[in-house]
PyMOL CGO cylinders between C-alpha atoms (Angstrom):
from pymol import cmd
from pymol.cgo import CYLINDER

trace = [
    CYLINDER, -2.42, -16.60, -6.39, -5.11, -14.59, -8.41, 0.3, 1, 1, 1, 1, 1, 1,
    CYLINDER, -5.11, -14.59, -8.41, -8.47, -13.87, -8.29, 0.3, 1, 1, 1, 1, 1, 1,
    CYLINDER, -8.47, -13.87, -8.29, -10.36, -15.24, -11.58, 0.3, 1, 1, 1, 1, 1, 1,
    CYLINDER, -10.36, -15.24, -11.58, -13.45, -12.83, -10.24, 0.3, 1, 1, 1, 1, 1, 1,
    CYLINDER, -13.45, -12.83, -10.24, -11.28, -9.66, -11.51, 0.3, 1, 1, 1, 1, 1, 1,
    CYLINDER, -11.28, -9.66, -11.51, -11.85, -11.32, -15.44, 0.3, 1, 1, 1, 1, 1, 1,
    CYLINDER, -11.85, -11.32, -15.44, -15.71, -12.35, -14.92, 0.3, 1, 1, 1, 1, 1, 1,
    CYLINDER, -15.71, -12.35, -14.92, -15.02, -15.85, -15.15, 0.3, 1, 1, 1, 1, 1, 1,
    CYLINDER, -15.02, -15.85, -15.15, -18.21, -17.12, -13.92, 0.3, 1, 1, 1, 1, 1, 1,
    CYLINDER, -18.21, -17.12, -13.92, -19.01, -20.54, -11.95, 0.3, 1, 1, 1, 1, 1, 1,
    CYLINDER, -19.01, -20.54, -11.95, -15.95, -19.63, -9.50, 0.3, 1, 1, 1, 1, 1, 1,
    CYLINDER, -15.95, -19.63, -9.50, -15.84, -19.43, -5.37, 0.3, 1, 1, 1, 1, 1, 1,
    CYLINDER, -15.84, -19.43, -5.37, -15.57, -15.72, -5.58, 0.3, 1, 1, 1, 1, 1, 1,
    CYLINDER, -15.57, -15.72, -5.58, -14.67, -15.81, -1.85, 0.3, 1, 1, 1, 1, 1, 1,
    CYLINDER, -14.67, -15.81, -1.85, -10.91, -17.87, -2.38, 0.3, 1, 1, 1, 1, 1, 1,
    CYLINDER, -10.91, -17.87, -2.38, -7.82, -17.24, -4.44, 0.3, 1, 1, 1, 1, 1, 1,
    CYLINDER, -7.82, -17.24, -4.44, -6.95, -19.03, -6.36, 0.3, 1, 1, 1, 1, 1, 1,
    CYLINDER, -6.95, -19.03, -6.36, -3.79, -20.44, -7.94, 0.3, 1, 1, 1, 1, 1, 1,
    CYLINDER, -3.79, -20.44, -7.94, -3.42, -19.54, -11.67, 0.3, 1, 1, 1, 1, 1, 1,
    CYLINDER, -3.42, -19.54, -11.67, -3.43, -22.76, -13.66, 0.3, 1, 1, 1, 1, 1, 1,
    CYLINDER, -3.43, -22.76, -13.66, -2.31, -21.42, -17.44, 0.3, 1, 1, 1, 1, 1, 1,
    CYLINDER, -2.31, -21.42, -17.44, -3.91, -18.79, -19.43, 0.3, 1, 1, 1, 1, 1, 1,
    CYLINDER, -3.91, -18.79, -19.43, -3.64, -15.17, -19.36, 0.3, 1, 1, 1, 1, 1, 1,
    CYLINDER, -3.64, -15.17, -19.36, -5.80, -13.09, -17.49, 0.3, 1, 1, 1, 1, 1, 1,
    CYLINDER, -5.80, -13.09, -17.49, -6.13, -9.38, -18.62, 0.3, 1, 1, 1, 1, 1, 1,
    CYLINDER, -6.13, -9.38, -18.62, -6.92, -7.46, -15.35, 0.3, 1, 1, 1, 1, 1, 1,
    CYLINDER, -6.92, -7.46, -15.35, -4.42, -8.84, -13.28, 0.3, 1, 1, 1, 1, 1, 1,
    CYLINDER, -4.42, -8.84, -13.28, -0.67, -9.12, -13.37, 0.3, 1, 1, 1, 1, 1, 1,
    CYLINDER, -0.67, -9.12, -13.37, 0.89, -12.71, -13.76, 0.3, 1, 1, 1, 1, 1, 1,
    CYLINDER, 0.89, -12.71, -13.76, 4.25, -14.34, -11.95, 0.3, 1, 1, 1, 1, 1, 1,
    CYLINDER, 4.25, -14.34, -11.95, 5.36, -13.91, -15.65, 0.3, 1, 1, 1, 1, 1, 1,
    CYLINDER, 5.36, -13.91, -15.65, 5.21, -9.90, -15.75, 0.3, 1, 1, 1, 1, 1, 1,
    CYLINDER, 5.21, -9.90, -15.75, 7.63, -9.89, -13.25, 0.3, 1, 1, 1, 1, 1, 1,
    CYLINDER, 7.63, -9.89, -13.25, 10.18, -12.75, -14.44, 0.3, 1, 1, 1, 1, 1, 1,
    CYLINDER, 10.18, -12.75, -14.44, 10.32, -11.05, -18.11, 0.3, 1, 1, 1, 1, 1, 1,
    CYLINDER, 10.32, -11.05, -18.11, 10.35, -7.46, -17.65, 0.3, 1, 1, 1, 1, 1, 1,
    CYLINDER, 10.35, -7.46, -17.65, 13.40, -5.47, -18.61, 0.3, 1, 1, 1, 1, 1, 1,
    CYLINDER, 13.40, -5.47, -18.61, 12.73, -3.16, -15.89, 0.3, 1, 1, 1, 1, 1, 1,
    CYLINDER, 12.73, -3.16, -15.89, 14.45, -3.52, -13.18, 0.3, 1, 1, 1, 1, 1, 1,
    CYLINDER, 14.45, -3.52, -13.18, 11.25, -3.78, -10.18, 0.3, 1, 1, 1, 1, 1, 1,
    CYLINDER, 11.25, -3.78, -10.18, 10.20, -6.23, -7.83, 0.3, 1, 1, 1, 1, 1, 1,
    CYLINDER, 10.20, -6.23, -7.83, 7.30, -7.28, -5.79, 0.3, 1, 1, 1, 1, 1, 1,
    CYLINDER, 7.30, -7.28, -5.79, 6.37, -4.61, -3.51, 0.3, 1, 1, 1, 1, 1, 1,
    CYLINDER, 6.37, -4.61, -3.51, 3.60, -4.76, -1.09, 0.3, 1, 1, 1, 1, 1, 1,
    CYLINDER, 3.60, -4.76, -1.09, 0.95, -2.47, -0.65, 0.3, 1, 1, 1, 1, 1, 1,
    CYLINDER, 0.95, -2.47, -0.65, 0.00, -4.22, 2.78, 0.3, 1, 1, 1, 1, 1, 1,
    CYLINDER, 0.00, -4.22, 2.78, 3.22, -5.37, 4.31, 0.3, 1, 1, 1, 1, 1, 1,
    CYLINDER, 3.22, -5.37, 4.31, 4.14, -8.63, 5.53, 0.3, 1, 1, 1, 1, 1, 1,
    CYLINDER, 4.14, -8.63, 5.53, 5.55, -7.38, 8.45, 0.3, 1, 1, 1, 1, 1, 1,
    CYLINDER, 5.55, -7.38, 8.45, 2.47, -5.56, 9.88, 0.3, 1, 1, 1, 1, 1, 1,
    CYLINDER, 2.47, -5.56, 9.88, 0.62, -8.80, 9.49, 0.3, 1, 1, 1, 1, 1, 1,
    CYLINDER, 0.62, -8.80, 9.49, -0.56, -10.04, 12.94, 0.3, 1, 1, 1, 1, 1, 1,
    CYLINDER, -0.56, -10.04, 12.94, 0.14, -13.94, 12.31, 0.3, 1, 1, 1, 1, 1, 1,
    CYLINDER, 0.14, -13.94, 12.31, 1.54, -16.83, 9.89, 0.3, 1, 1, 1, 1, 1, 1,
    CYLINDER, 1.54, -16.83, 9.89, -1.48, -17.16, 7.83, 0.3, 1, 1, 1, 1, 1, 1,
    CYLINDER, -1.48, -17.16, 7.83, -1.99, -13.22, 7.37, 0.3, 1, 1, 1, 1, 1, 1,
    CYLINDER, -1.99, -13.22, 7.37, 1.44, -12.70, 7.00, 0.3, 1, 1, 1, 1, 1, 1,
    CYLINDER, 1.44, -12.70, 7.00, 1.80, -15.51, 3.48, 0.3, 1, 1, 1, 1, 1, 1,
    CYLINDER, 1.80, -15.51, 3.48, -2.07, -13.89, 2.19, 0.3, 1, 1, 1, 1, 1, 1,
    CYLINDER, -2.07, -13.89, 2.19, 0.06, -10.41, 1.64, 0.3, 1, 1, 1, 1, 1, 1,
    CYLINDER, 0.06, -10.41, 1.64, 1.89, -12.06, -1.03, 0.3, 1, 1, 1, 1, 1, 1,
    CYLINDER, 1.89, -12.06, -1.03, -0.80, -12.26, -3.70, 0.3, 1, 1, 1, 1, 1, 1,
    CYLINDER, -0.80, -12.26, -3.70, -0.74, -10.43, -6.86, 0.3, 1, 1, 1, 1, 1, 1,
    CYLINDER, -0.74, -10.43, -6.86, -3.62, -8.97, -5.80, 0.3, 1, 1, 1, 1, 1, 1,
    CYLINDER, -3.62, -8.97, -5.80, -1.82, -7.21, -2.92, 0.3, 1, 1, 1, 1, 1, 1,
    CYLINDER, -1.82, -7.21, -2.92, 1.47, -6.19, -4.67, 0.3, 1, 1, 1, 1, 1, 1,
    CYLINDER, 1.47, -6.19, -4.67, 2.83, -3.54, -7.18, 0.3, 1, 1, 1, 1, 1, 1,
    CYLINDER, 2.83, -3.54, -7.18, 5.67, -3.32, -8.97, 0.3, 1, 1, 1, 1, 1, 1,
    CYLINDER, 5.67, -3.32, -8.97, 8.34, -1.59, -7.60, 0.3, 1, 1, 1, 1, 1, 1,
    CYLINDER, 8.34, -1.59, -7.60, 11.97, -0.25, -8.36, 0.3, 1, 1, 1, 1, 1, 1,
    CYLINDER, 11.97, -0.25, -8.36, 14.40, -3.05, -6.16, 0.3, 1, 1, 1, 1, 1, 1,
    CYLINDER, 14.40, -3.05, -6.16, 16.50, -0.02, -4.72, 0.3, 1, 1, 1, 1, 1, 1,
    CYLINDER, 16.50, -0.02, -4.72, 13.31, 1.81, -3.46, 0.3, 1, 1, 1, 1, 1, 1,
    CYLINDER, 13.31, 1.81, -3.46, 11.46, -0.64, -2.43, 0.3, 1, 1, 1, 1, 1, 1,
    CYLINDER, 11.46, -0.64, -2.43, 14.53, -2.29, -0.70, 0.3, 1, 1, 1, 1, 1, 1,
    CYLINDER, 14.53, -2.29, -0.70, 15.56, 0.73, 0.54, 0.3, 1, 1, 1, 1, 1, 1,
    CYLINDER, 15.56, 0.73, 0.54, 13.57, 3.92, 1.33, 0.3, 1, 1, 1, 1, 1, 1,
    CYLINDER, 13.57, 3.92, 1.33, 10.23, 1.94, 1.47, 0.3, 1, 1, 1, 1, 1, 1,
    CYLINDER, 10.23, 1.94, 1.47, 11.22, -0.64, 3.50, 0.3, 1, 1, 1, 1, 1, 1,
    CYLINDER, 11.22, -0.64, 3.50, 12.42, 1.60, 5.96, 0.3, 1, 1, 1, 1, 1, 1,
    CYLINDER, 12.42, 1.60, 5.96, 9.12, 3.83, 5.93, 0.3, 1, 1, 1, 1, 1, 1,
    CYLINDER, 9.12, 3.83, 5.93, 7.49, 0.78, 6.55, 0.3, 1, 1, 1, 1, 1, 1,
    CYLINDER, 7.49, 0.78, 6.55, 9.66, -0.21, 9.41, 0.3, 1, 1, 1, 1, 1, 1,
    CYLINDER, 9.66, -0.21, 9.41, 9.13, 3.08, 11.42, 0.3, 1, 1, 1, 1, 1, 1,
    CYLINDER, 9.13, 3.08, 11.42, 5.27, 3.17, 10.51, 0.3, 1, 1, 1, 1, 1, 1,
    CYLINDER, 5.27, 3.17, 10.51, 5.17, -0.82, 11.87, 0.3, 1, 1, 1, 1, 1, 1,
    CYLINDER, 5.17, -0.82, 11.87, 7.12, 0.92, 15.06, 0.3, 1, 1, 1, 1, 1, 1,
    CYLINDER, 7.12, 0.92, 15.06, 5.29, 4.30, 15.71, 0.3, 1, 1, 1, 1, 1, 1,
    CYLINDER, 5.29, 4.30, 15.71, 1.96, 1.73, 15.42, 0.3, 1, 1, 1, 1, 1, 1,
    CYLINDER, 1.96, 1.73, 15.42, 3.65, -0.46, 18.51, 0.3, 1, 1, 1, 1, 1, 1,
    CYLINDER, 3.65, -0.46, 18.51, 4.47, 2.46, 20.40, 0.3, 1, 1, 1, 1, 1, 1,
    CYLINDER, 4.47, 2.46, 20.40, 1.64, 4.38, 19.89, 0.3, 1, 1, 1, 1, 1, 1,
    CYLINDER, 1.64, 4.38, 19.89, -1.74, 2.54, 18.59, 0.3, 1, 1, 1, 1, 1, 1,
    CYLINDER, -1.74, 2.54, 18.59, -2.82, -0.26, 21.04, 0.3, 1, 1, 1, 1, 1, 1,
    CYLINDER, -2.82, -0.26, 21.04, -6.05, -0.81, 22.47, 0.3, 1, 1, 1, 1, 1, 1,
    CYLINDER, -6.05, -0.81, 22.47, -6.48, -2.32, 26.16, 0.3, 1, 1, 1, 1, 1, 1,
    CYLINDER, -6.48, -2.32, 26.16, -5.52, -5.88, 25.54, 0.3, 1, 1, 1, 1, 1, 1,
    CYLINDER, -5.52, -5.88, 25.54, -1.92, -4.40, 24.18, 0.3, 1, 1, 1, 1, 1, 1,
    CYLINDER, -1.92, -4.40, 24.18, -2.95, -5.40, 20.70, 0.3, 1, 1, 1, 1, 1, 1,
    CYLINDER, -2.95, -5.40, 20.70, -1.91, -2.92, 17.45, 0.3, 1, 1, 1, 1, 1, 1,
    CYLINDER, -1.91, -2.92, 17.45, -5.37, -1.03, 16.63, 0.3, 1, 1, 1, 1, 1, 1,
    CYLINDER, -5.37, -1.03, 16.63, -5.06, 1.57, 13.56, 0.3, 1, 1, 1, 1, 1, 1,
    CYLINDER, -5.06, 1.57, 13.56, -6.29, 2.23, 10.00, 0.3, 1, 1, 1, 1, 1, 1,
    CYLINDER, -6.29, 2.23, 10.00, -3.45, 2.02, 7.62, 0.3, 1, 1, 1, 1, 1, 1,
    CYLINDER, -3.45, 2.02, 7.62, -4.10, 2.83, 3.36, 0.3, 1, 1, 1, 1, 1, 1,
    CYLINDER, -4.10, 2.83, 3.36, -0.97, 2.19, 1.38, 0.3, 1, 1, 1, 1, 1, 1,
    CYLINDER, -0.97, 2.19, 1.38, -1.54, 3.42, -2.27, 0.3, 1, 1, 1, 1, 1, 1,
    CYLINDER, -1.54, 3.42, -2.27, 0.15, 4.06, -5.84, 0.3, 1, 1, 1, 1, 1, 1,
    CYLINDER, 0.15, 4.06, -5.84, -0.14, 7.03, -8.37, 0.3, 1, 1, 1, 1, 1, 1,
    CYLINDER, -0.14, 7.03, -8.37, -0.36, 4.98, -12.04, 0.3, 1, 1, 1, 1, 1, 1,
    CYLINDER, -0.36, 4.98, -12.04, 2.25, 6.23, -14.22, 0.3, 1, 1, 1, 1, 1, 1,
    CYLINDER, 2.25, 6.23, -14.22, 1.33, 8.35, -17.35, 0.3, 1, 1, 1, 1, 1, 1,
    CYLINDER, 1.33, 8.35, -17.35, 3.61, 7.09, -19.84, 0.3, 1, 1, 1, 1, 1, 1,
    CYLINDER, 3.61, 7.09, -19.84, 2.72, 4.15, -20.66, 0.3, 1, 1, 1, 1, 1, 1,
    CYLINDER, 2.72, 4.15, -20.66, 5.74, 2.30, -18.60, 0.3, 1, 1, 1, 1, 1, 1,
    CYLINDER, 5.74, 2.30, -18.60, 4.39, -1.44, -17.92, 0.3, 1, 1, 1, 1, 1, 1,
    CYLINDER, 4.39, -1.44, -17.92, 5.68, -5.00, -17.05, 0.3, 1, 1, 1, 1, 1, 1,
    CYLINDER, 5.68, -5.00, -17.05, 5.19, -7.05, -20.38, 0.3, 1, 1, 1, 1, 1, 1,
    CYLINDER, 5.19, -7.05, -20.38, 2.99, -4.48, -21.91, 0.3, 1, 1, 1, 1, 1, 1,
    CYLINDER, 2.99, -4.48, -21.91, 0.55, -4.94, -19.47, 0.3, 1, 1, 1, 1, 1, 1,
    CYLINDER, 0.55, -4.94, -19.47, 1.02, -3.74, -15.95, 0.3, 1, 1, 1, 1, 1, 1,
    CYLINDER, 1.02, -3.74, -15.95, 1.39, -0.02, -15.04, 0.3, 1, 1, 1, 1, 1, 1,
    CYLINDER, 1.39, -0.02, -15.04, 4.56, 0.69, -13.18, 0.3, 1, 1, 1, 1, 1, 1,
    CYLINDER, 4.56, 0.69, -13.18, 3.59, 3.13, -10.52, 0.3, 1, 1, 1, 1, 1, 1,
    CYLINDER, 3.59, 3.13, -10.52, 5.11, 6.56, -10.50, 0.3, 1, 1, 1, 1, 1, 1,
    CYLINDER, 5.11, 6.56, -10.50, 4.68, 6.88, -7.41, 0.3, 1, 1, 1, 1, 1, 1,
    CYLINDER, 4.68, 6.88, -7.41, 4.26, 4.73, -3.66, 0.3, 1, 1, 1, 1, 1, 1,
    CYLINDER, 4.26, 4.73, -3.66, 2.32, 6.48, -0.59, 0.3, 1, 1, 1, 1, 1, 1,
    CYLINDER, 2.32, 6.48, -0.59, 1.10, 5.36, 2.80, 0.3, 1, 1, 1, 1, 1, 1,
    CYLINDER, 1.10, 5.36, 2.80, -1.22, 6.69, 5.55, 0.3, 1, 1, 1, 1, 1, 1,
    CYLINDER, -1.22, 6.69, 5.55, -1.99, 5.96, 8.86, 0.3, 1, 1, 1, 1, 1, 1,
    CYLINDER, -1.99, 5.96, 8.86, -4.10, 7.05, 11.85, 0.3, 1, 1, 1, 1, 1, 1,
    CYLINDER, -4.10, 7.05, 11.85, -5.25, 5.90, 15.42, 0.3, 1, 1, 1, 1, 1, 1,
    CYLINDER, -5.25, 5.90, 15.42, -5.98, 6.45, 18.80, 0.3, 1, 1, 1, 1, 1, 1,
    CYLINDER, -5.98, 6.45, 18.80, -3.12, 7.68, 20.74, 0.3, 1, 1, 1, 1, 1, 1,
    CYLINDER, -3.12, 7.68, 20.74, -2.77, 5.11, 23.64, 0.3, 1, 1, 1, 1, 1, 1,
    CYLINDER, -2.77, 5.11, 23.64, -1.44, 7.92, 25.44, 0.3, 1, 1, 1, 1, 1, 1,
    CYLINDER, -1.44, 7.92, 25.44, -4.12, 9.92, 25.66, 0.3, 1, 1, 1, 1, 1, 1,
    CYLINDER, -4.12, 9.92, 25.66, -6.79, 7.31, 26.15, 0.3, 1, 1, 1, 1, 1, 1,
    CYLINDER, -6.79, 7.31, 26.15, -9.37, 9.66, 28.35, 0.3, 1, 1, 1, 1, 1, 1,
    CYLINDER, -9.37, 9.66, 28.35, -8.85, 12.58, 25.80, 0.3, 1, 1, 1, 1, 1, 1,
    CYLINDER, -8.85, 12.58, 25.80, -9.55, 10.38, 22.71, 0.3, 1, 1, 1, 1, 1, 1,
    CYLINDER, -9.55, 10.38, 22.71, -6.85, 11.83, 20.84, 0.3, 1, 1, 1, 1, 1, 1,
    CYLINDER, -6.85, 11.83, 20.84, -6.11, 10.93, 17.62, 0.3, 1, 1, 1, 1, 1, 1,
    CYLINDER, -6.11, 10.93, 17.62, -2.71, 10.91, 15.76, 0.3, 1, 1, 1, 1, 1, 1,
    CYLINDER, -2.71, 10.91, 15.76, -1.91, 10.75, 11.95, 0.3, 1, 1, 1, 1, 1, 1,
    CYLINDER, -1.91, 10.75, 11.95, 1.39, 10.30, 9.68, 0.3, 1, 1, 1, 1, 1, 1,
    CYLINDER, 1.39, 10.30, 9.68, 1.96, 10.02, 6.00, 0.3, 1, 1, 1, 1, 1, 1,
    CYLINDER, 1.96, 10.02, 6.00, 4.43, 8.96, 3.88, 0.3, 1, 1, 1, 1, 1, 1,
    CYLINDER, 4.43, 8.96, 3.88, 4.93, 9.10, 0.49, 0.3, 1, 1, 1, 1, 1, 1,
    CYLINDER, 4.93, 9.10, 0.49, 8.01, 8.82, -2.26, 0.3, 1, 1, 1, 1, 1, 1,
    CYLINDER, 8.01, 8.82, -2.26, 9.56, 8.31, -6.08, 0.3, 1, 1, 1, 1, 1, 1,
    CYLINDER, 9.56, 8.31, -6.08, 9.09, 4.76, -7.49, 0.3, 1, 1, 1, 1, 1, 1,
    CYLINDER, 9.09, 4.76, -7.49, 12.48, 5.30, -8.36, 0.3, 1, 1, 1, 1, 1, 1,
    CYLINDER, 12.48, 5.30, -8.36, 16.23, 4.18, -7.96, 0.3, 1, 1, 1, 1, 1, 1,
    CYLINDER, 16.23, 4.18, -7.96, 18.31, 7.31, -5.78, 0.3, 1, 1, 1, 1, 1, 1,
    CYLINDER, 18.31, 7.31, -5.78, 15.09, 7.80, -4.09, 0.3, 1, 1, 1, 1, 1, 1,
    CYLINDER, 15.09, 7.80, -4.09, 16.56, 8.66, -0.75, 0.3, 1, 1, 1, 1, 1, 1,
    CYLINDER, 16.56, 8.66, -0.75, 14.70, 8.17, 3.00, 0.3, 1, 1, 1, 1, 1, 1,
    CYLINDER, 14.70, 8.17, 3.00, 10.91, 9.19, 3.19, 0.3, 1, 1, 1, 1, 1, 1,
    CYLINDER, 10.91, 9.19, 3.19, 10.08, 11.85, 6.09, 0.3, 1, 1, 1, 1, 1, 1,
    CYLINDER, 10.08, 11.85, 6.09, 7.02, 11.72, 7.77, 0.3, 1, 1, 1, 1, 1, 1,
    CYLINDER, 7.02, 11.72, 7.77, 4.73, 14.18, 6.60, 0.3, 1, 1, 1, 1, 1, 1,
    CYLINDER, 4.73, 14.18, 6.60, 1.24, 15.06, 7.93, 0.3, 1, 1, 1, 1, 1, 1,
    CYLINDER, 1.24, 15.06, 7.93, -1.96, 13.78, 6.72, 0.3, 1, 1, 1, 1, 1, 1,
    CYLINDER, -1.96, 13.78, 6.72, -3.07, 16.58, 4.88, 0.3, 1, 1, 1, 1, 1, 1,
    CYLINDER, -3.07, 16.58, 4.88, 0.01, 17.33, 3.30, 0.3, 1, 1, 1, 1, 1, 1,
    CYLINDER, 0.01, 17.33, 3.30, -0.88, 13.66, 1.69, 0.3, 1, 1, 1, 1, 1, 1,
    CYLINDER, -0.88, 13.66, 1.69, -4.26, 14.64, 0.37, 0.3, 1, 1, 1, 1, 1, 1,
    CYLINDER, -4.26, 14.64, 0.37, -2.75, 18.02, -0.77, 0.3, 1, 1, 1, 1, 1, 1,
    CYLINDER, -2.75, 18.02, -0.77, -0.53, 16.23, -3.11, 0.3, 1, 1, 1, 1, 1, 1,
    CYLINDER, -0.53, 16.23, -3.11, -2.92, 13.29, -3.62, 0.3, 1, 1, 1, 1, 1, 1,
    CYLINDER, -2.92, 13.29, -3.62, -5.18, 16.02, -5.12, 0.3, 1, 1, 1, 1, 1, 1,
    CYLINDER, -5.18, 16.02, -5.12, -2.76, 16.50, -7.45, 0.3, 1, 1, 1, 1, 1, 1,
    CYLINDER, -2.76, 16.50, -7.45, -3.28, 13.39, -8.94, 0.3, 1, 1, 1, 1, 1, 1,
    CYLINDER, -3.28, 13.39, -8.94, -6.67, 12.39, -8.20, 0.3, 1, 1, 1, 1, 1, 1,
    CYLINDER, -6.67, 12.39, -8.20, -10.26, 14.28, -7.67, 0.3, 1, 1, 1, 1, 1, 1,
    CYLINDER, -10.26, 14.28, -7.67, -12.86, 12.62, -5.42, 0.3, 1, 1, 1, 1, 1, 1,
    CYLINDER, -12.86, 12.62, -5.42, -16.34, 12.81, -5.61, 0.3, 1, 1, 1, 1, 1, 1,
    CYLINDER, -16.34, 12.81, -5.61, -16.51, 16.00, -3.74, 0.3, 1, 1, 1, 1, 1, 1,
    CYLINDER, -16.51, 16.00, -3.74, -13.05, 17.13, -5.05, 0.3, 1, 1, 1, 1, 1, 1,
    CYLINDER, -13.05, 17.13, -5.05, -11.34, 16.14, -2.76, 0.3, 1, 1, 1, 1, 1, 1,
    CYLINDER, -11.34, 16.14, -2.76, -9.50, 13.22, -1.56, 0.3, 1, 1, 1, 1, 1, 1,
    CYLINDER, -9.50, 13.22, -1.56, -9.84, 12.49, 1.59, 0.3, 1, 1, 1, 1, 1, 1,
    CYLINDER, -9.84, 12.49, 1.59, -7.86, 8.97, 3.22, 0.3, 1, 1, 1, 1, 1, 1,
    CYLINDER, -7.86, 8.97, 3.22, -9.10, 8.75, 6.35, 0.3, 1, 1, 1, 1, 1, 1,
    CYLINDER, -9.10, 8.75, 6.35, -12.36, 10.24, 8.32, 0.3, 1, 1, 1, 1, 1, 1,
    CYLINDER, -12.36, 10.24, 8.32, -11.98, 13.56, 10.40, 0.3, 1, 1, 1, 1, 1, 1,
    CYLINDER, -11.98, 13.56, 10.40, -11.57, 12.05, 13.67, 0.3, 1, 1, 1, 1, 1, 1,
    CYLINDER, -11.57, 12.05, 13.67, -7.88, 11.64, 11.85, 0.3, 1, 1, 1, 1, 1, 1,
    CYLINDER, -7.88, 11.64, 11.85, -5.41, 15.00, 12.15, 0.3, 1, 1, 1, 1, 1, 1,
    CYLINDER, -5.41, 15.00, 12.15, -4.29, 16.80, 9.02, 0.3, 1, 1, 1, 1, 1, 1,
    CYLINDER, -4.29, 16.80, 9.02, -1.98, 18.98, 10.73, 0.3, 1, 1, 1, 1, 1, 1,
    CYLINDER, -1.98, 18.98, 10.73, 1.19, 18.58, 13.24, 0.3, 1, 1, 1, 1, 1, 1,
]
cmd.load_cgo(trace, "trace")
């Protein structure tokens, strides 16, 4: 599915995807950057399918919109697994009173410098991070807060992704990036930066 509003087609619901009936759109990657590229990446998520409360929330993550190329052994591999222990610490730590998962996630990528693309048109990432923060459920009355980050390679032999704090994220997001302050900054300051 795509969304025509990213090319300023006008006349369009620019509230539904849409599926892509021919042509070539030039902000957006196609099913056809990913079945001609000599690279060898797949479709990785920014927003997993497997955090996705229900069916229909679940099938939405699976729009170009919402995915990235990735290297198959990372993304099968060392991602995966982040994104396994993140979807677990969440359970077991970030549910409001009615037992229901409540916490910000941000999944991101770093663009790659040199020029490496799908079909000559869609940047390969160098690199795949994720952040999250909530409420501890176990420390309700205190209103404590908890963070985690993880971040890795885009990259085949990239091997398992410890978590690291929250600022140790921005540190090396900052790296990369500067804000409009100069700093990048993921989440609020309710969140922890530290252990």
């Amino acid at each position: 599915m795509i969304e025509p509003q990213l090319d300023g087609e006008k006349n369009i619901n620019r509230t539904e995807m849409q599926i892509q009936e021919g042509g070539i759109y030039e902000h957006q990657a196609e099913q056809n950057d990913y079945k001609i590229s000599e690279y060898k990446v797949n479709k990785g998520h920014l927003f997993p399918s497997s955090h996705a409360h229900d069916l229909d929330t679940q099938k939405s993550t699976f729009t170009l919109t919402n995915i990235v190329p990735q290297d198959i052994t990372f993304n099968n591999g060392s991602w995966k697994e982040m994104e396994r222990n993140v979807r677990g610490t969440l359970v077991e730590n970030c549910k409001d009173a009615n037992d229901q998962i409540k916490a910000y996630v941000v999944t991101g990528a770093v663009p790659n410098n040199n020029k490496t693309k799908l079909n000559n048109r869609v940047n390969i990432p160098y690199l795949m991070w994720t952040a999250y923060c909530c409420e501890n459920k176990k420390y309700k009355k205190n209103k404590k807060w908890m963070a985690g980050a993880y971040w890795g390679l885009n990259k085949e032999g990239t091997g398992a992704l410890d978590q690291q704090t929250l600022g140790a994220l921005e540190d090396m997001l900052n790296k990369h990036y500067k804000g409009k302050d100069g700093l990048v900054k993921v989440f609020p300051k309710d969140c922890p930066r530290g252990p």
